[in-house]
Each structure stands twice: as C-alpha cells, then as structure tokens.
C-alpha positions in Angstrom: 12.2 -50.8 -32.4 15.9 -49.5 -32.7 15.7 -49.0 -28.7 14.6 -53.2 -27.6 17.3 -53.9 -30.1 20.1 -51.8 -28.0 18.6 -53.3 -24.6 18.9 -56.9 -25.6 22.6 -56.7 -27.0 23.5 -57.2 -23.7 21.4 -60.2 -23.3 23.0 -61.9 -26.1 26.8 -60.9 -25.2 25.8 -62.6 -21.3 24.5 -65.9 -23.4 27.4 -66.3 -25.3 29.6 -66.0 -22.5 28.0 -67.5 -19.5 27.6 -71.3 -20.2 24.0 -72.7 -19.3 22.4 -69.6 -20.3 19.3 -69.1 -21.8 18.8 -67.5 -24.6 16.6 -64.2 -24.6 15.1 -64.8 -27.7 14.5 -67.7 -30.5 17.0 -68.0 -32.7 16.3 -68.7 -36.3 18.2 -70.5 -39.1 17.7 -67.2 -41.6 19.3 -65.2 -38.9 22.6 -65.4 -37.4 23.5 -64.8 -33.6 26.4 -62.1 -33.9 29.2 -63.7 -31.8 30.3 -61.6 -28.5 33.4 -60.3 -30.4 31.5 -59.0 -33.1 29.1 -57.6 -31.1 31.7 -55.7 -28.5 33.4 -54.9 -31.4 30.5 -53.5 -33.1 29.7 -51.6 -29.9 33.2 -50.2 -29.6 33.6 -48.8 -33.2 31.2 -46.1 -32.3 32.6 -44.9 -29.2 35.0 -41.6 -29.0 37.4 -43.4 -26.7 40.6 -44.7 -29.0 42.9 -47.4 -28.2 46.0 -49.0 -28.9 44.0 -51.0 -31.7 42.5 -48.5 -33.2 44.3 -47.0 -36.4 45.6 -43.5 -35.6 44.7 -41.1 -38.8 47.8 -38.4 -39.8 46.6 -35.2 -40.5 46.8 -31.3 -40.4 45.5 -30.3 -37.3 43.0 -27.3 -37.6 44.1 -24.3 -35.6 41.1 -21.7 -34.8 42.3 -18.3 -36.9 43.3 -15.9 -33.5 41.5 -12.5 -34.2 44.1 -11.2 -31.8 47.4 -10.8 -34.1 49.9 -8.1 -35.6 49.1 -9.9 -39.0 45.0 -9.4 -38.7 45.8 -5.9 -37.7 48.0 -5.2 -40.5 45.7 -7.0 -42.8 42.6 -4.7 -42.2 44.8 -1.2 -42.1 45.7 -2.5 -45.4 42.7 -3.8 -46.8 40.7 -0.9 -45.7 42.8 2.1 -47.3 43.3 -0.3 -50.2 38.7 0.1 -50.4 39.3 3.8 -51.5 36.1 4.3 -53.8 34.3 3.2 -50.5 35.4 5.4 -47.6 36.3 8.8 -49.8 32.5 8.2 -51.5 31.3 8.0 -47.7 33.4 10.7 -47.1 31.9 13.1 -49.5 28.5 12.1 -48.9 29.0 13.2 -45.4 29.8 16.6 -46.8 26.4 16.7 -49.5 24.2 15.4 -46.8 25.3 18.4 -44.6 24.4 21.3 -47.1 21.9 19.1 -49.1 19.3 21.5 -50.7 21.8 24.5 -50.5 22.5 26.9 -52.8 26.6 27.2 -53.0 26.5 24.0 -50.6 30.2 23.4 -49.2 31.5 26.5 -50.3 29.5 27.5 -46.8 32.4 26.1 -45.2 34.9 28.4 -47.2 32.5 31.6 -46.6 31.7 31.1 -42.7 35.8 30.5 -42.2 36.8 33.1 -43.7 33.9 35.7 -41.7 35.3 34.5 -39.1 39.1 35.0 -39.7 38.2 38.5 -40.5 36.6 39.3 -37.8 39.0 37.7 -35.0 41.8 39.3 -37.4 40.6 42.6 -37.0 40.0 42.3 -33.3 42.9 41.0 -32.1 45.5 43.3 -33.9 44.2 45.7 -32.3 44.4 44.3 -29.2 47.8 43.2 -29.8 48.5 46.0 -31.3 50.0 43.7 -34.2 50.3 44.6 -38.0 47.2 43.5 -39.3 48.8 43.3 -43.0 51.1 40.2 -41.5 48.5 39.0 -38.5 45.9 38.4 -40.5 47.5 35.2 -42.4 48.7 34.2 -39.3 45.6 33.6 -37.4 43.9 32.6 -40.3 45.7 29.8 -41.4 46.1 28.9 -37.8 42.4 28.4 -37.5 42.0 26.3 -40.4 45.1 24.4 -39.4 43.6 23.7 -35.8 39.6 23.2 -37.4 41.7 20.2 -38.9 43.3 18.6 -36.0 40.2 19.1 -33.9 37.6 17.9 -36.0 39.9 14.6 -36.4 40.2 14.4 -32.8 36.8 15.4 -31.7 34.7 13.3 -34.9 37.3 10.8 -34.4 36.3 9.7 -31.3 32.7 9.2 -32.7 33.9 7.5 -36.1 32.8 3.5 -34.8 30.1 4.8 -32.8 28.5 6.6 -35.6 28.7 3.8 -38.1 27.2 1.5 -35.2 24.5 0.7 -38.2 27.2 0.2 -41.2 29.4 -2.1 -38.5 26.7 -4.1 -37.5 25.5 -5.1 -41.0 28.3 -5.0 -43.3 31.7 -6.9 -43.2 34.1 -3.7 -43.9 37.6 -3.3 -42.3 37.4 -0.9 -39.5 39.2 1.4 -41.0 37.4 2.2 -43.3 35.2 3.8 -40.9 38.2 6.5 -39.6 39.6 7.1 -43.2 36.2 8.0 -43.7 36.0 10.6 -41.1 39.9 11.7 -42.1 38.6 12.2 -45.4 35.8 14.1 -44.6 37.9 16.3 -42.5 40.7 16.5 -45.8 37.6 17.9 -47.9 36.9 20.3 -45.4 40.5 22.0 -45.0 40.1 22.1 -49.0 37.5 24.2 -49.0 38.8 26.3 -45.7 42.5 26.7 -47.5 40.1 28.7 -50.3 40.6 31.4 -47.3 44.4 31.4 -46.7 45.0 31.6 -50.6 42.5 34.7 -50.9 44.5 36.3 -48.2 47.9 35.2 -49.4 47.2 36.8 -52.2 45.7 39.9 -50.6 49.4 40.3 -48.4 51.5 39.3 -51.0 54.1 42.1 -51.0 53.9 42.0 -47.0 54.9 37.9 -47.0 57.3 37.9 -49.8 60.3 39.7 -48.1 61.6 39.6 -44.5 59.2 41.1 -42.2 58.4 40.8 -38.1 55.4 39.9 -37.0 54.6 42.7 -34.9 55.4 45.8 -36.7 55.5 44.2 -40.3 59.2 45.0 -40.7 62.0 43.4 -38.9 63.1 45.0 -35.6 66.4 43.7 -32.9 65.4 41.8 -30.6 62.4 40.1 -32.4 61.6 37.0 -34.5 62.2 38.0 -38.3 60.7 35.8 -40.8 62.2 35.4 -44.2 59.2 35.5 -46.1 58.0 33.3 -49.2 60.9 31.1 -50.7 60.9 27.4 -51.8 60.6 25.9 -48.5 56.9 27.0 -48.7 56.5 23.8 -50.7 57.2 21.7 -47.6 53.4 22.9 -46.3 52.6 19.2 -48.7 54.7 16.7 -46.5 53.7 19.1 -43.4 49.4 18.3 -44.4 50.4 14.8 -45.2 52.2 14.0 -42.2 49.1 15.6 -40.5 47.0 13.4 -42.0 48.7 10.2 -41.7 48.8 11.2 -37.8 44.7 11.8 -38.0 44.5 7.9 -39.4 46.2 6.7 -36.1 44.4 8.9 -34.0 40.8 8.2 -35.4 41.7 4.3 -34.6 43.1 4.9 -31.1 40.4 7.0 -29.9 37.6 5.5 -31.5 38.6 2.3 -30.2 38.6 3.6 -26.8 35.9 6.1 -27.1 33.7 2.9 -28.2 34.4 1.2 -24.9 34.0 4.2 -22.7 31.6 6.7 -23.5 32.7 9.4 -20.9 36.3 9.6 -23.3 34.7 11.8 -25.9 33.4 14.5 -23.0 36.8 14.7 -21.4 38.8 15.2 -24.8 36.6 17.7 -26.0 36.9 19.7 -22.7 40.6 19.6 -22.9 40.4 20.9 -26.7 38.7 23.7 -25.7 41.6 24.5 -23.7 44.3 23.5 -25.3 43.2 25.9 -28.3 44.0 28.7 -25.9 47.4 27.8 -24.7 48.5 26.8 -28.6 49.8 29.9 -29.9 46.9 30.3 -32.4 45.2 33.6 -31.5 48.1 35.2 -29.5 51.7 35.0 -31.8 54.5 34.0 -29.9 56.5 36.7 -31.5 54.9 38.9 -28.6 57.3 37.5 -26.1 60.4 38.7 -27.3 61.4 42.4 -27.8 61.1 44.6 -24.1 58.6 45.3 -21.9 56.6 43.3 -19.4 55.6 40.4 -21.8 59.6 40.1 -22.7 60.3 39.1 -19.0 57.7 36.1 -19.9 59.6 34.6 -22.8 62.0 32.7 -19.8 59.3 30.5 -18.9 56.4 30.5 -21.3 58.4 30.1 -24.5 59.5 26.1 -22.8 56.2 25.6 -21.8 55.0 26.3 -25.8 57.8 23.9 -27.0 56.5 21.3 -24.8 53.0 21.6 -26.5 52.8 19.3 -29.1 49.8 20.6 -31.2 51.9 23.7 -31.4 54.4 22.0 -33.4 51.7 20.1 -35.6 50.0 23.5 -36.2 53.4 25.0 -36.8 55.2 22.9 -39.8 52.0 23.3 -41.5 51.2 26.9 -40.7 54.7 28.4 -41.1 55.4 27.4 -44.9 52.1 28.9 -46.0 52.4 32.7 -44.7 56.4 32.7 -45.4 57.6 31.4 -41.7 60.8 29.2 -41.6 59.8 25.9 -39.7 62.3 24.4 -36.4 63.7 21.5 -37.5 62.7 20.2 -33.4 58.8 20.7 -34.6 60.0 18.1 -37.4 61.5 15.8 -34.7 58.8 16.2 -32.1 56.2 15.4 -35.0 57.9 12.6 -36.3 58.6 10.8 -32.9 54.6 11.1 -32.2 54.0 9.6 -35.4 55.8 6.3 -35.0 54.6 6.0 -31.1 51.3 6.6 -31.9 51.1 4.0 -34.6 52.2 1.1 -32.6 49.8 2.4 -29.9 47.3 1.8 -33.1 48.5 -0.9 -33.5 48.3 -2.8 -30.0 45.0 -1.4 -29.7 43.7 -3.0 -33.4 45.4 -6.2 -32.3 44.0 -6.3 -29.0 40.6 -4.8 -29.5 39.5 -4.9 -33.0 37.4 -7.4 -33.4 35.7 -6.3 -29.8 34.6 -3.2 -31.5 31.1 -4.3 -33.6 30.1 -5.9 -29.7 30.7 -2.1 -27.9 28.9 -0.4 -30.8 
C-alpha cells in the first residue's frame, strides 16, 4: 500500500500545477489534498542533500580514534607493565608447566647449569692452560649471563606467535605478552645465579684480592683485576639495564618475527655464532702478555669492542667474579638502550594493532 501511495505523489504534484488536469483520484471532503509545496517539501525533508534553507546543526565532529599514534603506543607499554599480577603469573606458569610432576622441579634449571659449567670449566682450563681457581667463575657466570640474553632474543621472537590463542581471544596490551617472556627468562637467571654464588663462594680467597686471569696472580704485561670491592653491587643496575633492554627487544622482534616467519631462523643462526666470537668461553685476557696470541691483541681486541653483546655480557659479568667494568661498555649499553626503544616504539605505533591479524 505504502508503494501506490509513493507512485501517485507525483500525480497529485502534476494536478496542482498543470491547470486542466485531472485529477488521479477522487477527492473526499474527510481528506485533504496536500498542496504541491507541502508535498515537495515533505519529499525534500527526507533527502541527505542540504540546502541553503535547511538549518545547519553545530556540533563536535566525531574523529575515528587513529590506532597509529605515539600516544596508543605509550598507552599500552604503560598499561601492560602496569597488569603485573597477569604477565609475572603467566610467567611462572610457564616455568611449573615445564617441570610439572617433577621432583625438585625448577631447581633442574640450577642443577643442569651448573653440570655444565663444571664440565666446560674443567675442559677449557686445560686447554687454555688458565687457572681453573679464577676461570671457573668466569665462564660460568658468562654462561648464565648469555642463557639470559639468548633466551630473550631467541623466545622473544616467538612471544606474539605463541600467545596467537591468548591474542585472539582476550583484549590484553601486547605487552603483556613480551614481559611475560622477560619474566620467564628473569626466573630462570634466578635460579641459574644459584650456580655463580655456589662458586663464588667456593673461590672466595682467589676473587677477593688482585689476581690475573691466567695464572691466578697478577703478572706485567697482563690484565690484573682488583678483585671483590663495592662496585660489585653495580651487577643490580648492570641485570636491570639488561632487562629493560630484553622488554624492547621482545617488542621489536616479535613484531617483526610475526610478519615474517623466516626472522626467527636467521637470528637463531647468527646466535649460535655470535656465542663464539663473544669472549664467553675464551677470556680475552689471553691476548695480552707474549707469544703468538699477543701479536693478535692489535686487531682482535677492536673487533671485541665492536661486539655489543660483549659489553652487555661484560657490565653484568665483571661485578660478580671481582672484574672492574669499562666505563665505554656503560656508554655503548646505554646508547643501545635509548635507540632501541624508539625503534620499539615506531614499530608499536606503526604495527601494533596489525599484530592479532599476523598471528
């Protein structure tokens, strides 16, 4: 019925205007004839095209939020190390799921660590021909410091793709997700530094004085240590800096590991080799003092300065077996950390809220 009504509108508006016209239908006295004006005007009222006539209506104009902004990327670092209770419980869940049904359960990780600092400690002294009383800590702790920055960068990688299930059904800052995996990794060193105080402990009297890393006793011509002192206490900034440089990383790489899958293959493959040229195994006390190895120090020792996971490894490692720390490592660590937090940050702005779409 509502459809002959809109076809005959027309008929009415040409009767009104044309004279002689016929009407299109009887007319009765109950009901009106709607003159042309009110019927155009009727007809106009409900069009979306506005005119001079037409009252204009003031208002705020409704801008679409942009997902792509400094502030939105702010807001989620923020609000997702302000959800503590949710990523550190994660975090530790991780852990109890790996050694559920156990017997000592995490203290695995404490126990297969230190088997295996023993063993390399052992091997490569004699290799080396290094004092095993001062060598031992050394590689020790630098195995622990290095399981550290290479389970952040090789789980960080994964940290969006392996809460593709979490992402997709919960609303939860991203990251959350990489504190998460940074936190997991924290618990871990925890249990691994277990180890380096055991051995500490062990080498006490070798560690608390000056000593050489080679012979155990300072020599001419070599690196002398000074030992234990207060400025073992700066191993704390040293593991929080390391952290805080984890958080960026675990964002930038997860990001881009999420897009393209082939990232985590290639990253892993340079870890591998990038543990060997970090002095971790070898000490780089070997190239000074005479002999063949000596004549190396010209060249290699500039190439190890310009090896940045040496430095990270180094502020941490240093304070805790008695090592005085380069002020340059501080520099060099300290000018990663600010350019790899606006890379973070660009790539949060940029790519964030792509992330739950590569999953």
């Amino acid at each position: 019925m509502n459809t002959w009504k809109r076809l005959l509108v027309p008929l009415i508006c040409v009767k009104d205007i044309v004279p002689g016209a016929k009407p299109a239908y009887d007319q009765s006295p109950a009901r009106a004839t709607p003159s042309p004006l009110a019927t155009l005007g009727h007809v106009h009222a409900t069009s979306t095209v506005q005119t001079a006539s037409d009252p204009v209506v003031k208002g705020p104009n409704p801008t679409p939020p942009d997902s792509r902004s400094f502030s939105r990327a702010f807001a989620d670092i923020r609000d997702g190390f302000t959800q503590r209770e949710l990523w550190s419980h994660l975090g530790w869940q991780d852990i109890k799921q790996r050694y559920r049904r156990s017997v000592i359960g995490p203290f695995w990780i404490t126990i297969s660590q230190g088997v295996i600092s023993l063993g390399l400690g052992l091997l490569y002294s004699q290799l080396f021909g290094l004092h095993i009383t001062t060598f031992l800590p050394y590689i020790s702790t630098g195995f622990i410091v290095w399981g550290f920055i290479s389970g952040c960068l090789s789980e960080g990688m994964e940290s969006f793709i392996a809460n593709e299930g979490l992402i997709k059904q919960i609303r939860a800052p991203l990251t959350v997700y990489a504190l998460r995996t940074v936190w997991r990794q924290t618990l871990m060193f925890a249990h691994n530094l277990i180890v380096v105080v055991i051995i500490d402990a062990i080498f006490f009297t070798s560690l608390n004085h000056s000593y050489g890393l080679n012979s155990g006793v300072c020599e001419p011509d070599v690196i002398c240590h000074p030992g234990f002192g207060w400025y073992s206490l700066s191993a704390i900034p040293a593991f929080v800096l390391l952290a805080f440089n984890a958080w960026w990383v675990t964002l930038l790489l997860g990001i881009i590991s999420t897009r393209y899958r082939d990232i985590p293959q290639v990253i892993n493959s340079l870890i591998q080799l990038l543990f060997y040229m970090t002095p971790i195994v070898w000490p780089i006390d070997q190239l000074y003092g005479h002999g063949a190895r000596a004549e190396m120090a010209s060249w290699v020792v500039p190439i190890v300065h310009l090896n940045p996971f040496y430095h990270f490894v180094q502020i941490l490692r240093a304070p805790l077996i008695g090592q005085a720390v380069n002020p340059w490592s501080w520099v060099v660590v300290g000018g990663i950390t600010i350019v790899g937090w606006l890379l973070a940050l660009v790539a949060m702005r940029n790519y964030r809220a792509r992330v739950s779409y590569w999953v």
